[in-house]
C-alpha positions in Angstrom: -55.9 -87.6 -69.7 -52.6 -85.9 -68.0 -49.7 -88.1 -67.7 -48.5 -86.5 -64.6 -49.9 -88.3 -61.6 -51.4 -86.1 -58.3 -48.1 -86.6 -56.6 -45.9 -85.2 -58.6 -47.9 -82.0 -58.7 -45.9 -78.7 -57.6 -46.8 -75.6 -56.1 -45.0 -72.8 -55.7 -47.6 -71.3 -52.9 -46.8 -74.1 -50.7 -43.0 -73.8 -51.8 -42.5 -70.4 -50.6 -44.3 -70.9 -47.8 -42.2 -73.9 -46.7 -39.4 -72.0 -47.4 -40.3 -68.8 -44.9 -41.2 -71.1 -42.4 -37.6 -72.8 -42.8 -36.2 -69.2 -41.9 -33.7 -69.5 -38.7 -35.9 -66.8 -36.9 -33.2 -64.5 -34.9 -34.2 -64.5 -30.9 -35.5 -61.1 -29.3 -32.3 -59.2 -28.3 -30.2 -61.3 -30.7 -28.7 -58.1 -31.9 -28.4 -56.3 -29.6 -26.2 -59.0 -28.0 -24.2 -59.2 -31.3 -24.0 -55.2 -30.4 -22.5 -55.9 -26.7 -20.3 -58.1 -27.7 -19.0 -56.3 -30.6 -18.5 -53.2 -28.8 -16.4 -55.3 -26.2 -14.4 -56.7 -29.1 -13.9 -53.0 -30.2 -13.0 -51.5 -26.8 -10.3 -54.0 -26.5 -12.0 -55.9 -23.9 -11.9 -59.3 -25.0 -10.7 -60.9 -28.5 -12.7 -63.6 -29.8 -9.6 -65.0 -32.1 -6.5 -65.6 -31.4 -3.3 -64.7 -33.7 -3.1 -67.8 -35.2 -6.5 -67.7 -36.2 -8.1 -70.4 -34.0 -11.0 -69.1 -31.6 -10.4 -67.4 -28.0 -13.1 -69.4 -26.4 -12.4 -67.8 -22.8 -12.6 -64.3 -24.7 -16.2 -65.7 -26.5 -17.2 -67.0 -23.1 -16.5 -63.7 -21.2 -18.3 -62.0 -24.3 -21.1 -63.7 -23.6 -21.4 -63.5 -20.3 -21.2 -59.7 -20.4 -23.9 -59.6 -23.2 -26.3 -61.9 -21.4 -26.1 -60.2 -18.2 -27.3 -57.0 -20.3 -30.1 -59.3 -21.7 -31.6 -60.6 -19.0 -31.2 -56.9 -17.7 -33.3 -55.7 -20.4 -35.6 -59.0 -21.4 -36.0 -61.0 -18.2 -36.0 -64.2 -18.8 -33.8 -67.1 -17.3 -30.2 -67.2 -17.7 -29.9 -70.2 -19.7 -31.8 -68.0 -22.1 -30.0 -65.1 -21.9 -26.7 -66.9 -22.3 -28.5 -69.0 -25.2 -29.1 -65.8 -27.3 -25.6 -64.3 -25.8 -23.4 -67.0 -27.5 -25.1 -67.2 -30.5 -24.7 -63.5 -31.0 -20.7 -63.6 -29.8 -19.7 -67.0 -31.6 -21.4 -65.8 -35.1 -19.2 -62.3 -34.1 -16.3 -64.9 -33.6 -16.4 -66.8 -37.1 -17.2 -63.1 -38.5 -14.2 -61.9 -37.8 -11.9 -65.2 -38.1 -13.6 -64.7 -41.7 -12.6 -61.4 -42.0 -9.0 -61.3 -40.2 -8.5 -64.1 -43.1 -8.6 -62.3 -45.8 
């Protein structure tokens, strides 16, 4: 007779399969947003932080904007979605290089 009761059972199967389906999944043209707004940070059209280290949100916003207009351009879709996948990809650029500029 096992001591260990059904419950307590583990298996690594279902484990690792929990755990791929707990993967943030990156939105179509995520990267290629990251890209746009990258490139605009690189051209010296916007800065996403500021001297002091604290975040441009008017140069994130305009990053964004710029980057979903190419999006929509490219995917279709709505704005809202555009602009979704846009300032994900140009705040994670933002905390990138606050990370960076800080060391």
């Amino acid at each position: 007779m096992s001591h260990r009761s059904r419950a307590a059972s583990f298996s690594w199967s279902n484990a690792k399969r929990d755990m791929r389906g707990d993967r943030q999944q990156m939105p179509a043209g995520f990267l290629s947003a990251r890209g746009r707004v990258e490139g605009a940070v690189r051209f010296g059209r916007v800065a996403l932080v500021n001297a002091d280290g604290s975040f441009d949100r008017v140069g994130i916003m305009s990053a964004a904007a710029e980057a979903a207009k190419a999006h929509q351009t490219r995917f279709g879709g709505t704005w809202d979605e555009a602009m979704s996948v846009a300032l994900k990809a140009a705040w994670q650029a933002a905390r990138t290089t606050r990370t960076r500029s800080a060391h």
